[in-house]
Chimera marker file (.cmm) of the C-alpha trace (Angstrom):
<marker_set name="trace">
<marker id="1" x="32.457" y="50.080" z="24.299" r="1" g="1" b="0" radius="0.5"/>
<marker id="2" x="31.144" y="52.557" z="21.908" r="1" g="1" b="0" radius="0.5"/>
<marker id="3" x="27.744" y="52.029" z="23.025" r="1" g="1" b="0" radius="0.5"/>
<marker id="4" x="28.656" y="52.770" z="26.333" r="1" g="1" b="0" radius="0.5"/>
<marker id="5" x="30.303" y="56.156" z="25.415" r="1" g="1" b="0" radius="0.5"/>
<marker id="6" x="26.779" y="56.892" z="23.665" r="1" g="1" b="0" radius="0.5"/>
<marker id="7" x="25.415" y="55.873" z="26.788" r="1" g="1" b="0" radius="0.5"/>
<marker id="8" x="27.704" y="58.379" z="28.317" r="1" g="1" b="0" radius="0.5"/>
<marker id="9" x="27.200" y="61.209" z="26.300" r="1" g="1" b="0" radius="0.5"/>
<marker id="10" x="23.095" y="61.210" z="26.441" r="1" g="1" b="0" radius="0.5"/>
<marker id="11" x="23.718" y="61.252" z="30.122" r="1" g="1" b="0" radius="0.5"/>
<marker id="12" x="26.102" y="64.072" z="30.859" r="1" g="1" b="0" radius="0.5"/>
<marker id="13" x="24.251" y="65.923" z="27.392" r="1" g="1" b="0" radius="0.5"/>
<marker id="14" x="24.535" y="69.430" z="29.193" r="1" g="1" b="0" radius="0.5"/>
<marker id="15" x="28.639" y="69.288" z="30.155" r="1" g="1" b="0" radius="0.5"/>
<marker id="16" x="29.067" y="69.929" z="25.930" r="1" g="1" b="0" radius="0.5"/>
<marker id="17" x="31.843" y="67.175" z="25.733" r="1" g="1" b="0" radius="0.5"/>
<marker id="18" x="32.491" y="65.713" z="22.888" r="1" g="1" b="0" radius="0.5"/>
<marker id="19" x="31.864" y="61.580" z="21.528" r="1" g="1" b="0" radius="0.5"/>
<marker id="20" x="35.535" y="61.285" z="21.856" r="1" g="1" b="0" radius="0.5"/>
<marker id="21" x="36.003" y="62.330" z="25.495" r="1" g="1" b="0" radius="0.5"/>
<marker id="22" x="33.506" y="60.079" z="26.724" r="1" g="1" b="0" radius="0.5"/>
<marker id="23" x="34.642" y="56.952" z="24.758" r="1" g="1" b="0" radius="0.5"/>
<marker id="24" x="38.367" y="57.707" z="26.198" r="1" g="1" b="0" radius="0.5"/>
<marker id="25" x="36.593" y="57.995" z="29.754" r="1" g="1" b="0" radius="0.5"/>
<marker id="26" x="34.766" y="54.142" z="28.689" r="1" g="1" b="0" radius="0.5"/>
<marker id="27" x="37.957" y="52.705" z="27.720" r="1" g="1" b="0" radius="0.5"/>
<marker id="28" x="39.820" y="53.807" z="31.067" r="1" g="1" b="0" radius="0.5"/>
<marker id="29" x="36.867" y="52.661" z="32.927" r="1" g="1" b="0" radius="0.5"/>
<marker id="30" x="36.682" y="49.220" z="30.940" r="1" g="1" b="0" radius="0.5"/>
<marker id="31" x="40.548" y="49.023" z="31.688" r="1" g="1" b="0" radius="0.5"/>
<marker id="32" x="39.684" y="49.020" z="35.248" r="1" g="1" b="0" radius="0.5"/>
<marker id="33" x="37.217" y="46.759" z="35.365" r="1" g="1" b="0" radius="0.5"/>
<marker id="34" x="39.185" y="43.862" z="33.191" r="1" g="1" b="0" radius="0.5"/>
<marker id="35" x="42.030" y="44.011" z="35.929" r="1" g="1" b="0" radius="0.5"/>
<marker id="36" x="39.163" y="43.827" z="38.174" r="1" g="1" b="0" radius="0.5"/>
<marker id="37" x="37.979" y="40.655" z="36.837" r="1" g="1" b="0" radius="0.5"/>
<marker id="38" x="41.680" y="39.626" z="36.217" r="1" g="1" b="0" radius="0.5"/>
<marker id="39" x="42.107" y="39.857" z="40.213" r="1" g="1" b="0" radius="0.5"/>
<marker id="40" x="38.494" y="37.728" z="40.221" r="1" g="1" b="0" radius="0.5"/>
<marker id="41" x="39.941" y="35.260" z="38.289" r="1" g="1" b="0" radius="0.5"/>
<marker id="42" x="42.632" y="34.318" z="40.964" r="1" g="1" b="0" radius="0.5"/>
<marker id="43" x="39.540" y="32.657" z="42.709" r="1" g="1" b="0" radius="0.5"/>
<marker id="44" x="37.821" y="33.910" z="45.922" r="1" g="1" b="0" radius="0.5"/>
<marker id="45" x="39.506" y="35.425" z="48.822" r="1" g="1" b="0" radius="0.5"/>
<marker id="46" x="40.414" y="39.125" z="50.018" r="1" g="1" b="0" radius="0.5"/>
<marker id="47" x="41.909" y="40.085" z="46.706" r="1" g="1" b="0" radius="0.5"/>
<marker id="48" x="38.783" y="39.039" z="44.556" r="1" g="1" b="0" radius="0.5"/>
<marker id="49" x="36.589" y="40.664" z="47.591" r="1" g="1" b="0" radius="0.5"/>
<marker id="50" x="38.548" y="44.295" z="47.373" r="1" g="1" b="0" radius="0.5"/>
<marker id="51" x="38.240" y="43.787" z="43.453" r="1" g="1" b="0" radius="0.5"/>
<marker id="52" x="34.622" y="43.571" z="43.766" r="1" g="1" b="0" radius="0.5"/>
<marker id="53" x="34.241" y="46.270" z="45.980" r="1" g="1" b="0" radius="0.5"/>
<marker id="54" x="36.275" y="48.474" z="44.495" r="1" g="1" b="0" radius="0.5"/>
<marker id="55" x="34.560" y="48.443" z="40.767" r="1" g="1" b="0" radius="0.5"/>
<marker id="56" x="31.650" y="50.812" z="41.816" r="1" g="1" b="0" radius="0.5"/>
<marker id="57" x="33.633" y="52.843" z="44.321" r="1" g="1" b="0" radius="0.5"/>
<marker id="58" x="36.098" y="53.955" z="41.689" r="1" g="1" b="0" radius="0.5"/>
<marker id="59" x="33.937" y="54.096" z="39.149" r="1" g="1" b="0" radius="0.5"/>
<marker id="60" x="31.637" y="56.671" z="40.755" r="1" g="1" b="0" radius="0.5"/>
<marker id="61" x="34.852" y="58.224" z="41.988" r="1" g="1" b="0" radius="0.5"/>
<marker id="62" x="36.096" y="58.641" z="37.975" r="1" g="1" b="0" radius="0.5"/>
<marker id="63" x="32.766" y="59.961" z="37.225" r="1" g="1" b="0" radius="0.5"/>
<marker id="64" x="32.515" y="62.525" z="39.659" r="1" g="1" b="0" radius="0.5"/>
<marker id="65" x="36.423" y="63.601" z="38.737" r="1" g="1" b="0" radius="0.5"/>
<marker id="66" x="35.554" y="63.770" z="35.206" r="1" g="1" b="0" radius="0.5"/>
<marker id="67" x="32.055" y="65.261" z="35.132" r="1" g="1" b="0" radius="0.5"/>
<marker id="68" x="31.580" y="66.852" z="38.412" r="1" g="1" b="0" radius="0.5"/>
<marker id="69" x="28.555" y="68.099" z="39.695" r="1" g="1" b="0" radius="0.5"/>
<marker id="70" x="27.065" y="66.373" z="43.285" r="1" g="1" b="0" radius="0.5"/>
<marker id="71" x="27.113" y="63.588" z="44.448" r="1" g="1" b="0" radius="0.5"/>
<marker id="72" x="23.787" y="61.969" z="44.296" r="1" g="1" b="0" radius="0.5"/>
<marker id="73" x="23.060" y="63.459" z="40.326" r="1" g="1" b="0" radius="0.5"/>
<marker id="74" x="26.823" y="61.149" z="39.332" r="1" g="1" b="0" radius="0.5"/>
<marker id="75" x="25.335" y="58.343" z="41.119" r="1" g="1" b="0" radius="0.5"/>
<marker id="76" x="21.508" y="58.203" z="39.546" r="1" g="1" b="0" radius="0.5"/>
<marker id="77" x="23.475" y="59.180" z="36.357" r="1" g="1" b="0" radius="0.5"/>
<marker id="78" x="25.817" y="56.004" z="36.669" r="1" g="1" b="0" radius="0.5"/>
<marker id="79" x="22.997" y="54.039" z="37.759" r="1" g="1" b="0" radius="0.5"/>
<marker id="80" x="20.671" y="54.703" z="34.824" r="1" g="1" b="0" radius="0.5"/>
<marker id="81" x="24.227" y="54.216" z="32.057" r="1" g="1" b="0" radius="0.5"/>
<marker id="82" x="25.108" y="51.016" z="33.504" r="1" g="1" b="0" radius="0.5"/>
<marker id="83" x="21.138" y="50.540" z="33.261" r="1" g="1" b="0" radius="0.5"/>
<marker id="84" x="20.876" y="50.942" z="29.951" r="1" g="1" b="0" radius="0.5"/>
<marker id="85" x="24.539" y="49.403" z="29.405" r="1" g="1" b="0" radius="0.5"/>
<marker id="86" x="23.193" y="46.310" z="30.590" r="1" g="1" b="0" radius="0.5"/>
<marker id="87" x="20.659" y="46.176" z="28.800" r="1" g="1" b="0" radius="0.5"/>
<marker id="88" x="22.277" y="46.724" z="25.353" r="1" g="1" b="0" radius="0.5"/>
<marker id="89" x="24.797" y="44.152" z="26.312" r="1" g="1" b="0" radius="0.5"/>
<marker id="90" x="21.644" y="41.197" z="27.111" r="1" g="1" b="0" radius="0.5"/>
<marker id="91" x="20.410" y="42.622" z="23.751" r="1" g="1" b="0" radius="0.5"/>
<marker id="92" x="23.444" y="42.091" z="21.955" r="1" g="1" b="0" radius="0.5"/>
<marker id="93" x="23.766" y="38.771" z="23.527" r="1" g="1" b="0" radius="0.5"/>
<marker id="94" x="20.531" y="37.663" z="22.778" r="1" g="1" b="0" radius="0.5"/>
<marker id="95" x="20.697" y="38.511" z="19.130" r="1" g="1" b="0" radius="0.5"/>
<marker id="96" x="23.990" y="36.929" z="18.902" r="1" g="1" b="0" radius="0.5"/>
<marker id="97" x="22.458" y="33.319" z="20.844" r="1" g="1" b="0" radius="0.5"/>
<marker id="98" x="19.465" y="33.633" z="18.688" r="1" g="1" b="0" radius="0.5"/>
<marker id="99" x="21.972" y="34.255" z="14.986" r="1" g="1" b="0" radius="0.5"/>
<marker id="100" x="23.771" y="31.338" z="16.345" r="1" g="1" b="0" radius="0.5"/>
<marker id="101" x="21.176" y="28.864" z="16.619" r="1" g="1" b="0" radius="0.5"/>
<marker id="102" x="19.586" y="29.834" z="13.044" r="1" g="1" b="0" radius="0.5"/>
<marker id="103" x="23.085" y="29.687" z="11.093" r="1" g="1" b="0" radius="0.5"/>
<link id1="1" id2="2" r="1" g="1" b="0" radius="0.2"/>
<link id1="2" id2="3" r="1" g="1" b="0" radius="0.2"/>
<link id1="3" id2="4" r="1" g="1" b="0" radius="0.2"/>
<link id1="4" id2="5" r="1" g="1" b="0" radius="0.2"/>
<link id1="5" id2="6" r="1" g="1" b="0" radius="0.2"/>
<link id1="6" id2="7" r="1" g="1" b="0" radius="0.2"/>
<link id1="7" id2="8" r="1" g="1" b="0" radius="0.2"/>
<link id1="8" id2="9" r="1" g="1" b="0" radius="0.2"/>
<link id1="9" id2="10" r="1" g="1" b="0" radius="0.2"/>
<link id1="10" id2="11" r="1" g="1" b="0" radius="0.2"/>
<link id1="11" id2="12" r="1" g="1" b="0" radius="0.2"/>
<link id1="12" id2="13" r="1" g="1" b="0" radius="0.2"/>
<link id1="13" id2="14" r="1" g="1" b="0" radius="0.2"/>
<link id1="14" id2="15" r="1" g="1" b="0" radius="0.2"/>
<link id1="15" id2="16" r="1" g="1" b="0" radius="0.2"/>
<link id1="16" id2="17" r="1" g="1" b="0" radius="0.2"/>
<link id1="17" id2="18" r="1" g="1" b="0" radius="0.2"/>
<link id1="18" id2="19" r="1" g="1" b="0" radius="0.2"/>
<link id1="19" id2="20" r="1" g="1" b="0" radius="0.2"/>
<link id1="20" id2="21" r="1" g="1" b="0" radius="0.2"/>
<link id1="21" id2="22" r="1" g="1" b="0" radius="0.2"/>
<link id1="22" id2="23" r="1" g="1" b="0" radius="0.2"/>
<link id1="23" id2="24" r="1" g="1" b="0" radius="0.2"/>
<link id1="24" id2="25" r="1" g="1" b="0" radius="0.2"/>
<link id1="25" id2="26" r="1" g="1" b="0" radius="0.2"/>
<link id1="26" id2="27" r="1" g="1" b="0" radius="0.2"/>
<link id1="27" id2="28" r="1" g="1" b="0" radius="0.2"/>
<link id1="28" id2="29" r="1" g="1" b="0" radius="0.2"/>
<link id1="29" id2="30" r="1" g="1" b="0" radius="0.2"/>
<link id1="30" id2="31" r="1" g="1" b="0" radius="0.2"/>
<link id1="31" id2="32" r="1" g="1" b="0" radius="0.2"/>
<link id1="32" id2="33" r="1" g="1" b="0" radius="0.2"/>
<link id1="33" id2="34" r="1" g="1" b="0" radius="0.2"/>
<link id1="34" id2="35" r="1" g="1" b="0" radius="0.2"/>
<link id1="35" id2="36" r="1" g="1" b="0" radius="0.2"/>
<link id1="36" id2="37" r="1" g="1" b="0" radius="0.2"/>
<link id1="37" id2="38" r="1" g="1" b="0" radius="0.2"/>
<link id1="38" id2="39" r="1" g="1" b="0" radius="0.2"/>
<link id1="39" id2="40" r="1" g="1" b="0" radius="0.2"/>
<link id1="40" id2="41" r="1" g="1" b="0" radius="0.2"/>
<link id1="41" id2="42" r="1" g="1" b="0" radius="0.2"/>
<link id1="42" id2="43" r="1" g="1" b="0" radius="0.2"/>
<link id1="43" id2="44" r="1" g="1" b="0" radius="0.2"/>
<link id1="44" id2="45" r="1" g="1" b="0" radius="0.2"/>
<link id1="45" id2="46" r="1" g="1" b="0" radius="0.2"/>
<link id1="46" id2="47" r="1" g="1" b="0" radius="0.2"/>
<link id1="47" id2="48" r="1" g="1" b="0" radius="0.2"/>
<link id1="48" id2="49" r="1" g="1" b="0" radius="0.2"/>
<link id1="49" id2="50" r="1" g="1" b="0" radius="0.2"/>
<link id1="50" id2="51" r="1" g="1" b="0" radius="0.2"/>
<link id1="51" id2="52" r="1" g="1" b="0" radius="0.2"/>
<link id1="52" id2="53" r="1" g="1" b="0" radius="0.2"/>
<link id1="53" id2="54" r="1" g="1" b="0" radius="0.2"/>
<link id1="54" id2="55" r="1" g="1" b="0" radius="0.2"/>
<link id1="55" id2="56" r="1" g="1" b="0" radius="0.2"/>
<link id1="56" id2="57" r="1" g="1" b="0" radius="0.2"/>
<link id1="57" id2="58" r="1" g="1" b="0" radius="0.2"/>
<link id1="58" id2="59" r="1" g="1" b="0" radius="0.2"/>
<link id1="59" id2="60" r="1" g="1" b="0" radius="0.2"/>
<link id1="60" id2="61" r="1" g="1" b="0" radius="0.2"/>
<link id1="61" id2="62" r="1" g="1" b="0" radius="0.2"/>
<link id1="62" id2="63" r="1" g="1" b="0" radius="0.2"/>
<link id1="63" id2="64" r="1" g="1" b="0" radius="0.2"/>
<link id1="64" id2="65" r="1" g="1" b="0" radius="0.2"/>
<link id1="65" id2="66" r="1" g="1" b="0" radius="0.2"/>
<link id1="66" id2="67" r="1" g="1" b="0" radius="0.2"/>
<link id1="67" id2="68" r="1" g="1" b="0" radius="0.2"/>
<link id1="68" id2="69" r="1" g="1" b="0" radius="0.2"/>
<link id1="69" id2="70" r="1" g="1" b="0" radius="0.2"/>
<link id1="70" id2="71" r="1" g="1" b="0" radius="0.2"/>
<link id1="71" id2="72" r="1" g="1" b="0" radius="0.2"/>
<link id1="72" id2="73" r="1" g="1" b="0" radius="0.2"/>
<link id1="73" id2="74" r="1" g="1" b="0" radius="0.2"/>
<link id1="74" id2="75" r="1" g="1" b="0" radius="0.2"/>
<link id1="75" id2="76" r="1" g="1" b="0" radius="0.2"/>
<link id1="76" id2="77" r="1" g="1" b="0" radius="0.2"/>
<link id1="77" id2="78" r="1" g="1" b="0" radius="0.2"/>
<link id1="78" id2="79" r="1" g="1" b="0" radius="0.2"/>
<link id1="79" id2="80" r="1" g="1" b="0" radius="0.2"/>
<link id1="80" id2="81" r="1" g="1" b="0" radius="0.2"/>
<link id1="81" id2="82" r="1" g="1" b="0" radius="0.2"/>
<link id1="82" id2="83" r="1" g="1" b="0" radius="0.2"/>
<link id1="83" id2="84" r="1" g="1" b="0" radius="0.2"/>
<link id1="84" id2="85" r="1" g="1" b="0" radius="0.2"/>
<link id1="85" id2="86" r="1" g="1" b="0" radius="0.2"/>
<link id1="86" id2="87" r="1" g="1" b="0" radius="0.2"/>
<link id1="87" id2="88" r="1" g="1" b="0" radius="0.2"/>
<link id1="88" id2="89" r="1" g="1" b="0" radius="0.2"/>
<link id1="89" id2="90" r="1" g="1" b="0" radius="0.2"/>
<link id1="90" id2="91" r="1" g="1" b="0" radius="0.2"/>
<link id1="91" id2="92" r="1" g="1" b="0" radius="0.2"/>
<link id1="92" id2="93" r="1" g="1" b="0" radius="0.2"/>
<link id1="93" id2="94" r="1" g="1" b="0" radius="0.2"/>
<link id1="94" id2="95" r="1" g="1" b="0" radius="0.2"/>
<link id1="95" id2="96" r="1" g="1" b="0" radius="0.2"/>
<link id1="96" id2="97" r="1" g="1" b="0" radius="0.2"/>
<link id1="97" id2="98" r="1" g="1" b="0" radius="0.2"/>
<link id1="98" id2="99" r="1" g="1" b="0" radius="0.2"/>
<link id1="99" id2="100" r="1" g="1" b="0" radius="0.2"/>
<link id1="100" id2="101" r="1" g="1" b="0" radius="0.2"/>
<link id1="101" id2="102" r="1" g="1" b="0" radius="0.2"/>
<link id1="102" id2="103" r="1" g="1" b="0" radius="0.2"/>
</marker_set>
């Protein structure tokens, strides 16, 4: 989560916000999405198919509320955090599979 507020703030750099903004903007957003897979859990159907859609419609939504600017700068913005989000979370992972393994 903290990573992701990094994430965050090297994204949205020039809006002068501060660490703490952005990780209360991750945790609302990571609120979201565990009801979201809360709802997924209850197996497949409408529910879990609104849940699904709905993750990158609000989230894009919250961004734009929170940061402003247009529309197609919060999207490649969003795209390229949850880029690099992923990717520190399959590095984290890895290094976690691998540390198991040895010890």
């Amino acid at each position: 989560l903290p990573t992701f507020a990094l994430w965050l703030k090297l994204a949205y750099f020039n809006r002068r916000m501060r660490y703490t903004e952005h990780l209360v903007f991750a945790l609302h957003v990571h609120a979201f999405w565990f009801v979201v897979v809360g709802l997924l859990a209850t197996g497949p159907g409408i529910v879990a198919l609104a849940a699904v859609v709905a993750v990158p419609v609000y989230s894009a939504l919250a961004a734009r509320r929170v940061y402003g600017g247009r529309w197609s700068f919060t999207l490649l913005r969003g795209a390229a955090v949850m880029s690099a989000y992923g990717m520190t979370l399959a590095l984290s992972l890895a290094i976690v599979g691998i540390w198991s393994l040895l010890f």
